[in-house]
C-alpha positions, 0 to 999 in steps of 0.5 A: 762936233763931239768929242771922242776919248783915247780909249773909245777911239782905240776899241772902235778901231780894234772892232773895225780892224779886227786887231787887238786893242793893246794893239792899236792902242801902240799905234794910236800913241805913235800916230799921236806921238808923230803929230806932237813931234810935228807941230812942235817943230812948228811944221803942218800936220 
C-alpha cells in the first residue's frame, strides 16, 4: 500500500469537493485529532 502524505491527501479532497484547501485542511486535522482522542482512551476506531 502506498503511502499518502497530509498535504496530498488534503488537495485530492479539496479537487474532488470542490472546497478550499485551508478548508479541508481544518477538517482533516479534527478527523485526525478525533481518532487520536479515540485510540488514546484505549477505544476502537
Amino acid at each position: 500500500m502506498a503511502n499518502v502524505t497530509k498535504r496530498e491527501l488534503v488537495i485530492e479532497l479539496s479537487n474532488k469537493l470542490g472546497l478550499r484547501q485551508s478548508e479541508v485542511m481544518s477538517m482533516v486535522e479534527a478527523f485526525i485529532e478525533e481518532v487520536s482522542a479515540t485510540l488514546e482512551r484505549g477505544d476502537e476506531v
